[in-house]
BAGUVEX-459377 format. One line per field, with one value per residue (C-alpha): residue in one letter; x, y, z; chain; residue number from 0. Coordinates in nm, 2 decimals, decimal comma. Layout:
<pts>
res	(A / ...)
xx	(X / ...)
yy	(Y / ...)
zz	(Z / ...)
chain	(A / ...)
n	(NUM / ...)
</pts>
This chain:
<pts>
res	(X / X / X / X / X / X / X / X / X / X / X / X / X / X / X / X / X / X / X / X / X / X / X / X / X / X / X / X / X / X / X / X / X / X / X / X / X / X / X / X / X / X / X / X / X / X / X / X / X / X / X / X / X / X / X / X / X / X / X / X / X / X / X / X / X / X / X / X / X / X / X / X / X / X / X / X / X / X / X / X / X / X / X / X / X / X / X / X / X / X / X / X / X / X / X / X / X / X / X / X / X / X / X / X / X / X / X / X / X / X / X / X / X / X / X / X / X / X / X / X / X / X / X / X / X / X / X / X / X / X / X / X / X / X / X / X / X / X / X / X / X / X / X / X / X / X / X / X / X / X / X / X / X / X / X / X / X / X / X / X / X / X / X / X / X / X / X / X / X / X / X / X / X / X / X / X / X / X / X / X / X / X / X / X / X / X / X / X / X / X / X / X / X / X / X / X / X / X / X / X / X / X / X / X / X / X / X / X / X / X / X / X / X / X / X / X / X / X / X / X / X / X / X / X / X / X / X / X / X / X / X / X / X / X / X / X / X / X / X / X / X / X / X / X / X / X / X / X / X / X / X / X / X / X / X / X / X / X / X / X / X / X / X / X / X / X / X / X / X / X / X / X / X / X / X / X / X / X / X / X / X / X / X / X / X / X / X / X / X / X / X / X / X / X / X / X / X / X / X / X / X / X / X / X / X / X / X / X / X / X / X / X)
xx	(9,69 / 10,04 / 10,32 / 10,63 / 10,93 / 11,13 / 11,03 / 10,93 / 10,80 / 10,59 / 10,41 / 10,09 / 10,05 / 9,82 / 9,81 / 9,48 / 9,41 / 9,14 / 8,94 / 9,11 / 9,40 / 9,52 / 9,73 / 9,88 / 10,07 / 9,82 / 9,55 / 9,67 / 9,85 / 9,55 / 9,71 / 10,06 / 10,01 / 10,34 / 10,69 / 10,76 / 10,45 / 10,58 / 10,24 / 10,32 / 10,71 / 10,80 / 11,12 / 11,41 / 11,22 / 10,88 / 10,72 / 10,44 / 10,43 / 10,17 / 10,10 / 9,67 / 9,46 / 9,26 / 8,95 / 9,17 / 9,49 / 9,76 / 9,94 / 10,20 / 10,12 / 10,41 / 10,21 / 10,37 / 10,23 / 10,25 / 10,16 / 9,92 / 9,62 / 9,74 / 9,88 / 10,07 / 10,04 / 10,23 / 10,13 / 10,25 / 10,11 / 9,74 / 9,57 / 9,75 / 9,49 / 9,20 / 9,34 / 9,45 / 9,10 / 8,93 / 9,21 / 9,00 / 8,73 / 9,02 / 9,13 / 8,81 / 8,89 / 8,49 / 8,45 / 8,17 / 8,24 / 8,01 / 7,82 / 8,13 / 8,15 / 8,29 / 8,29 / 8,52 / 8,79 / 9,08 / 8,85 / 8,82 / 9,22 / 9,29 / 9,05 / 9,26 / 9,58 / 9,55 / 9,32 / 9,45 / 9,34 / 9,10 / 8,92 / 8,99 / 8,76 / 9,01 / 8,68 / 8,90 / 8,69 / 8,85 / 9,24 / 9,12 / 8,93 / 9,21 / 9,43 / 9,16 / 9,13 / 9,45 / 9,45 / 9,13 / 9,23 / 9,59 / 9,88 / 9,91 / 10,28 / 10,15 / 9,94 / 10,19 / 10,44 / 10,19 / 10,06 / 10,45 / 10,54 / 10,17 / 10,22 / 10,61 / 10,55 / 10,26 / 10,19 / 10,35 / 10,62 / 10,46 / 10,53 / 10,69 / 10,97 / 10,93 / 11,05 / 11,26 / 11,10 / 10,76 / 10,46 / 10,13 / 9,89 / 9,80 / 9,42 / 9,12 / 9,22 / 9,54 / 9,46 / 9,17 / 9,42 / 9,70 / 9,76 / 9,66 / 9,99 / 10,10 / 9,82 / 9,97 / 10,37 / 10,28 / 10,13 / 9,78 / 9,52 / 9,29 / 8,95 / 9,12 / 9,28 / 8,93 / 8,77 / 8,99 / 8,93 / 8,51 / 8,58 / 8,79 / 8,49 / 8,27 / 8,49 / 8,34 / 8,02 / 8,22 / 8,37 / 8,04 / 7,99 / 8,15 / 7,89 / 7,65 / 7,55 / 7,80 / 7,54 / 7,42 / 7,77 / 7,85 / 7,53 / 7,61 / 7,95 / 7,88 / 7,67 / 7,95 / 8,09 / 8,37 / 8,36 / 8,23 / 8,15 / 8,55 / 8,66 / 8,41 / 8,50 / 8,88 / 8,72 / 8,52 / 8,79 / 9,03 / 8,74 / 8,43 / 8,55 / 8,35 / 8,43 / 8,18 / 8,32 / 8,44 / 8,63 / 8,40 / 8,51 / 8,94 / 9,10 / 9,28 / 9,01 / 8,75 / 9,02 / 9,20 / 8,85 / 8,76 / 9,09 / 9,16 / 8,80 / 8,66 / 8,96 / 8,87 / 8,82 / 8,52 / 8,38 / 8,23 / 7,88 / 7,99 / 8,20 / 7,91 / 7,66 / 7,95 / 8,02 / 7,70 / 7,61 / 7,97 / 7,82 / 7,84 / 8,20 / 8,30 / 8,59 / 8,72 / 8,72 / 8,95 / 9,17 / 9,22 / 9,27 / 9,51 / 9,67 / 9,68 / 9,87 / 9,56 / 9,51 / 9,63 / 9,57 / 9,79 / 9,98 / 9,92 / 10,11 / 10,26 / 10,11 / 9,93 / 10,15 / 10,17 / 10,00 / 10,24 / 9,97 / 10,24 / 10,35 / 9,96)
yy	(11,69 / 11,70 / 11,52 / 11,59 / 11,54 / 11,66 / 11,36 / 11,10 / 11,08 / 10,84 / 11,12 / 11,29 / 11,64 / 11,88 / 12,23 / 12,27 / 12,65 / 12,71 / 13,05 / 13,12 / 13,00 / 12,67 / 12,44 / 12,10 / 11,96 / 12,03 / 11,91 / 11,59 / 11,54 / 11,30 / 11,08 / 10,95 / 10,71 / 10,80 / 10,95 / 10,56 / 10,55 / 10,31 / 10,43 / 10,83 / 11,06 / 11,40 / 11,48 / 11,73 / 11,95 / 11,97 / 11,74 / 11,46 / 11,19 / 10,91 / 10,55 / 10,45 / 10,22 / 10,40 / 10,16 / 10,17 / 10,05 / 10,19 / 10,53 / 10,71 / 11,09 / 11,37 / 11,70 / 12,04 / 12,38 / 12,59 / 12,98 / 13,05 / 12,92 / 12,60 / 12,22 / 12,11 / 11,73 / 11,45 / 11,08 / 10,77 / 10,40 / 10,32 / 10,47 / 10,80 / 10,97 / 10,85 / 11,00 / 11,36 / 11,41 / 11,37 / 11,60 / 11,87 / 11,64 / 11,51 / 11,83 / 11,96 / 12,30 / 12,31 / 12,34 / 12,63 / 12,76 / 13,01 / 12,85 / 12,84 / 13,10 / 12,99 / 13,24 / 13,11 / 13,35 / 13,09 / 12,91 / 13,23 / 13,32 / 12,97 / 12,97 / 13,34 / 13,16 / 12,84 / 12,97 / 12,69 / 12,46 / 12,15 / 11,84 / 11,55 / 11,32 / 11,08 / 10,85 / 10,54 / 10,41 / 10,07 / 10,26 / 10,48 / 10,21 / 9,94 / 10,16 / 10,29 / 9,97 / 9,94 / 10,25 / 10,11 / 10,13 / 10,13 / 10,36 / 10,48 / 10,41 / 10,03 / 10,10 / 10,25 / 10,01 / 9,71 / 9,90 / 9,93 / 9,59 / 9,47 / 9,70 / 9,64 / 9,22 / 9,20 / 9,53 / 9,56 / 9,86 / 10,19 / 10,25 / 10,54 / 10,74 / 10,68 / 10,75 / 10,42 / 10,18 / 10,38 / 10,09 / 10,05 / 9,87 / 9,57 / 9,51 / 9,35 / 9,03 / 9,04 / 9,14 / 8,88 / 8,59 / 8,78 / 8,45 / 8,51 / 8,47 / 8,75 / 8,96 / 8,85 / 8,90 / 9,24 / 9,31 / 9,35 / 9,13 / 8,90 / 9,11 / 9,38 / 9,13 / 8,98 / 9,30 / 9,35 / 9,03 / 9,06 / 9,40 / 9,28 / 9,03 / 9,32 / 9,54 / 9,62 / 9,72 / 9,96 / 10,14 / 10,20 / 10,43 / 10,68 / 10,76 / 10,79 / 11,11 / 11,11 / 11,01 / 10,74 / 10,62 / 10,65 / 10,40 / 10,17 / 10,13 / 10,12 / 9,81 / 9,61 / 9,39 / 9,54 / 9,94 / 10,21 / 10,52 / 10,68 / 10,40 / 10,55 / 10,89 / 10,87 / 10,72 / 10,96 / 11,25 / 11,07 / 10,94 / 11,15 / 11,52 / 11,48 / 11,84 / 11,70 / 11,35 / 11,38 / 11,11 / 11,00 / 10,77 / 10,93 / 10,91 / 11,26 / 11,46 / 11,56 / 11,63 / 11,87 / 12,03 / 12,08 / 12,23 / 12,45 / 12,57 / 12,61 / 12,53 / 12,25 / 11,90 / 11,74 / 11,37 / 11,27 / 11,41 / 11,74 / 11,75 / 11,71 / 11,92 / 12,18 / 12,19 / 12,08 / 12,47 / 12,44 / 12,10 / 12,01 / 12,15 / 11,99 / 11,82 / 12,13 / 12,33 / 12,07 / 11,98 / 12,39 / 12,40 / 12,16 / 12,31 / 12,62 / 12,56 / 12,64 / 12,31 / 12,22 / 12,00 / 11,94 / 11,65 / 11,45 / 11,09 / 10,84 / 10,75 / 10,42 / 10,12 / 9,98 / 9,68 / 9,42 / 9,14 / 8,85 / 8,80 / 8,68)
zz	(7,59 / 7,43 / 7,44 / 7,68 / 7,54 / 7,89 / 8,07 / 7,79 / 7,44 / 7,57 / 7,82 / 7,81 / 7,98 / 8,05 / 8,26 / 8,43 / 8,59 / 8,84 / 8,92 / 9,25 / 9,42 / 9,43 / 9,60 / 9,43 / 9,73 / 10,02 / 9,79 / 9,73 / 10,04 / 10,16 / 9,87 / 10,08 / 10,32 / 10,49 / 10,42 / 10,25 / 10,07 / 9,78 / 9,61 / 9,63 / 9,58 / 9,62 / 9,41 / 9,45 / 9,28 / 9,51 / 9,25 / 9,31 / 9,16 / 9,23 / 9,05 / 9,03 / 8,86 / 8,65 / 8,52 / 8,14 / 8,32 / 8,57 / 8,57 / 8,66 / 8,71 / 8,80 / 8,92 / 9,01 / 9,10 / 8,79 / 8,87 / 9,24 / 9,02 / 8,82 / 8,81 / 8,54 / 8,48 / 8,31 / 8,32 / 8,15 / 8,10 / 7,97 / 8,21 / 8,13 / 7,90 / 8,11 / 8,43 / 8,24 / 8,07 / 8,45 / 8,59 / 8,67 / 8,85 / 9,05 / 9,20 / 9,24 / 9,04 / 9,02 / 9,38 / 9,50 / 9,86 / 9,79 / 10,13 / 10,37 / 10,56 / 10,91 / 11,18 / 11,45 / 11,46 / 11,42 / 11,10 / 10,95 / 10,99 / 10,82 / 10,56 / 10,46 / 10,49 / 10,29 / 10,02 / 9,74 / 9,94 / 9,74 / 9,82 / 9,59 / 9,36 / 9,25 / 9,16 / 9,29 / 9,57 / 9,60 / 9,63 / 9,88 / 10,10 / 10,17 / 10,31 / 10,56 / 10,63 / 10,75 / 10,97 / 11,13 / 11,54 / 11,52 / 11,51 / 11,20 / 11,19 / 11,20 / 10,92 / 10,70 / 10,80 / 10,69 / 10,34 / 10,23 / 10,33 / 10,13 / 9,86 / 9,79 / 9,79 / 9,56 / 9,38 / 9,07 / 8,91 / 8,80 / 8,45 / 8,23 / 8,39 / 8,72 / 9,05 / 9,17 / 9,41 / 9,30 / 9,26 / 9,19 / 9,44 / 9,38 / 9,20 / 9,35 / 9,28 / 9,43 / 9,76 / 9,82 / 9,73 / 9,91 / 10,18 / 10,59 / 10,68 / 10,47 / 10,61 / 10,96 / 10,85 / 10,81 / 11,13 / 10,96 / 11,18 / 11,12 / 11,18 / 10,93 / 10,66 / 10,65 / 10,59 / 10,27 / 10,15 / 10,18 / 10,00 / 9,76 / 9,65 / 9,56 / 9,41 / 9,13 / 9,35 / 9,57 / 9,24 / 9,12 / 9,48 / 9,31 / 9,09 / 9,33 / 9,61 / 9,88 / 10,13 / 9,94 / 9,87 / 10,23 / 10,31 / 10,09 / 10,17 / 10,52 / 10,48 / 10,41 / 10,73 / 10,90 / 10,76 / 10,98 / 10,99 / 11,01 / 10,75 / 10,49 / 10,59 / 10,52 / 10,19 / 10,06 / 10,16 / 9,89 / 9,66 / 9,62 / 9,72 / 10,03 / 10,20 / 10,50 / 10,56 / 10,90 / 11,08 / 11,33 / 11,59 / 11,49 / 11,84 / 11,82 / 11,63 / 11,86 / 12,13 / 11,86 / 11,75 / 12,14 / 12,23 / 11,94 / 11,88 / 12,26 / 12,46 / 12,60 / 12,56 / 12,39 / 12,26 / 11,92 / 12,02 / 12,18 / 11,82 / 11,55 / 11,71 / 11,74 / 11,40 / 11,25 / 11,12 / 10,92 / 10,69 / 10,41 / 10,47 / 10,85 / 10,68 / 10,47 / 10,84 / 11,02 / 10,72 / 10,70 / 11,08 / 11,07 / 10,81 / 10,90 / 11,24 / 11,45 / 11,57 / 11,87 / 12,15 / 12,50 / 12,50 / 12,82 / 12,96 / 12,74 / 12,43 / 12,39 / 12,25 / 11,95 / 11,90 / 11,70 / 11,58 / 11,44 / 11,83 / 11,84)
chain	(A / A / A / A / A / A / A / A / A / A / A / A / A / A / A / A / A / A / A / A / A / A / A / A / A / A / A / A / A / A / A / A / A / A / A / A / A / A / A / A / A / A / A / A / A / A / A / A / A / A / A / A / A / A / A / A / A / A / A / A / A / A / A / A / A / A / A / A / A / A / A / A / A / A / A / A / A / A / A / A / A / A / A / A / A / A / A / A / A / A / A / A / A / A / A / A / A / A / A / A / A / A / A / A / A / A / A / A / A / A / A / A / A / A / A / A / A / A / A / A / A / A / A / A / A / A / A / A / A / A / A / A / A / A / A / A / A / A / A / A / A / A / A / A / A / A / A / A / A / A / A / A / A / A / A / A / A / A / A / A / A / A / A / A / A / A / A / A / A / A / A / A / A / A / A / A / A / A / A / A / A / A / A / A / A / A / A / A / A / A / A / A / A / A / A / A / A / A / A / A / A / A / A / A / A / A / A / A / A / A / A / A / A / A / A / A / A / A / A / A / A / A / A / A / A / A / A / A / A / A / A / A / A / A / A / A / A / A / A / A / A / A / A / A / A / A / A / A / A / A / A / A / A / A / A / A / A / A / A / A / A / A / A / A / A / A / A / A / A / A / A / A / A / A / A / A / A / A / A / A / A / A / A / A / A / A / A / A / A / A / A / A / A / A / A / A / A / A / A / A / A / A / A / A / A / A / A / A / A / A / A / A)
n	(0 / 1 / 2 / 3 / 4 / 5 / 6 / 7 / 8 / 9 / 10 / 11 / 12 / 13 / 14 / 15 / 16 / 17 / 18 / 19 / 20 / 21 / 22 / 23 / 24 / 25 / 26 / 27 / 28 / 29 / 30 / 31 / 32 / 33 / 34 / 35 / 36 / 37 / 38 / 39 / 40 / 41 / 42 / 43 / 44 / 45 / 46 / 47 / 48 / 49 / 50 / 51 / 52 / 53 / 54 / 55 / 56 / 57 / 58 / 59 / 60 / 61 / 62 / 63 / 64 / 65 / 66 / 67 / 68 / 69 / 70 / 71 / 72 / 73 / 74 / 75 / 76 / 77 / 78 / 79 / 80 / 81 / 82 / 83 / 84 / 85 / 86 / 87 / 88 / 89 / 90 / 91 / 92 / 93 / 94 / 95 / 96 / 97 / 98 / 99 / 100 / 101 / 102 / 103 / 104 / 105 / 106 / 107 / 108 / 109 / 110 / 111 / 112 / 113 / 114 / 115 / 116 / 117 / 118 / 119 / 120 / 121 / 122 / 123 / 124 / 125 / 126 / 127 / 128 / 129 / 130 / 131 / 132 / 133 / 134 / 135 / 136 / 137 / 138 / 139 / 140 / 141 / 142 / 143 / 144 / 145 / 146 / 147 / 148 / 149 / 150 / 151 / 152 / 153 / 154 / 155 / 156 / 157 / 158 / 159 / 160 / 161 / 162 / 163 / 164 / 165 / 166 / 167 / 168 / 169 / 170 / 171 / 172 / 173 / 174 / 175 / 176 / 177 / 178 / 179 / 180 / 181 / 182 / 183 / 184 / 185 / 186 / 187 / 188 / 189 / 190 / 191 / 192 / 193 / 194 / 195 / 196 / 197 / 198 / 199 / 200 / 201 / 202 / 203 / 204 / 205 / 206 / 207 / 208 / 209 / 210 / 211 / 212 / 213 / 214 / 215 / 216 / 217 / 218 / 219 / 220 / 221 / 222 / 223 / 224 / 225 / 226 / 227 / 228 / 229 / 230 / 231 / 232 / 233 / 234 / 235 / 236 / 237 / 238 / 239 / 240 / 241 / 242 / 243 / 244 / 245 / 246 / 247 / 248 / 249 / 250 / 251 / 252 / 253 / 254 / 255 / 256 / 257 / 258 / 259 / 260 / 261 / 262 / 263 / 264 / 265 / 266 / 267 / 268 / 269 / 270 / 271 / 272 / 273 / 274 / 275 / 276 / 277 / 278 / 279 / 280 / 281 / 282 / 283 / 284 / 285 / 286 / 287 / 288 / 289 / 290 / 291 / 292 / 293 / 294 / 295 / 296 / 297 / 298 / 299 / 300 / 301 / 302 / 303 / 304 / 305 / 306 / 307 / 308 / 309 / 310 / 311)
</pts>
């Protein structure tokens, strides 16, 4: 790691390179929880640049595509060091897809066309999972709306050369004793603020999930009151590098694999067993579906309101 004098003197950087082609911003796409993420910014320039708590403090990282095979990295603030030495990890530049060979005409096309892209292993269980949270049952423009009003009032400014308005969200701590009223202000209700707050008790638990199988992880996480089966999915697709955690119970998602895989509608069931011969890499086919533009799914009526819980 060296020092970047273009940016700060106070910046660390580091180029990582992968064997095949890779992909910075549809990797860590998963990362922005909408286009006013105060967590997450793309610059002018096509840069990303994203503020964590890494367990040896918070950080501010600026990645950009360098060359078809590479990410070049710069991060500021204690946790800088710590999150450029697990870089690799992170982006999964390890990953073996030696077993994933799809054979649906469409998976096959967009597995040829986004070839860069990666899951990610950001190791940050406890990031990942609030915002899941959130987007439990409700429209994720809610959800965004509630984490930027959340993150904005009680997380705190993301250090080094940053982005303005760019934050980090708030620790543990923080959001148990973040007030009800708060919670309800920002359209979050009660069953969902709740769950945050029994999470936020334990942490320290859930962080150590990350060091664990993602099955076992998944188990243990699900244990905890009020997190299902999708919430630890959209987990373990940010957190562990999970390229099998699909979202179960996601309202569009069996609908879009039905439609754009057999052309027609299907449920949750009809979805697994469809794609079971695909695991441990269900969630790598629809993320490169989706990606790919071969996802598709008829829109029919109006779509379902959105439920505004501080009228409640």
């Amino acid at each position: 790691m060296t020092l970047d004098p273009g940016l700060s003197t106070a910046g660390l950087s580091r180029t990582v390179r992968s064997s095949r082609p890779f992909d910075v911003g549809l990797t860590i796409a998963p990362l922005r929880r909408g286009g006013g993420d105060p967590c997450h910014h793309v610059d002018a320039a096509g840069a990303h640049w994203h503020a964590s708590r890494m367990p040896s403090g918070v950080v501010t990282y600026r990645l950009t595509q360098d060359g078809p095979d590479g990410a070049q990295a710069s991060a500021w603030g204690p946790g800088a060091e710590e999150f450029l030495t697990g870089l690799d990890r992170m982006l999964c530049l390890d990953e073996d897809l030696a077993d994933f060979a799809p054979e649906h005409p469409k998976l096959v096309e967009a597995h040829r066309v986004v070839p860069g892209l990666r899951m990610l292993r950001t190791g940050l269980v406890f990031e990942s999972l609030v915002p899941a949270i959130l987007e439990q049952k409700v429209h994720t423009k809610s959800s965004f709306a509630a984490w930027r009003t959340l993150v904005r009032e009680f997380g705190t400014k993301a250090p080094g050369p940053a982005p303005t308005g760019l934050m980090v969200a708030p620790d543990a701590q923080t959001w148990r004793l973040i007030p009800s009223w708060k919670y309800h202000r920002a359209n979050v209700g009660p069953q969902r603020a709740q769950t945050i707050v029994r999470a936020a008790r334990v942490a320290d638990s859930i962080e150590r999930t990350a060091a664990l199988a993602p099955e076992e992880a998944a188990k243990r996480l699900r244990s905890l009151p009020g997190i299902g089966v999708w919430t630890v999915a959209e987990t373990a697709q940010r957190a562990f590098g999970d390229a099998d955690a699909l979202s179960v119970g996601d309202y569009h998602l069996a609908a879009v694999v039905g439609w754009s895989l057999l052309g027609r509608p299907i449920d949750d069931d009809a979805m697994l067993e469809y794609l079971e011969p695909l695991r441990p890499h269900r969630y790598r086919a629809v993320r490169l579906l989706e990606l790919s533009g071969q996802a598709r799914k008829p829109k029919f009526g109006p779509r379902d309101p959105i439920t505004d819980h501080r009228h409640h």
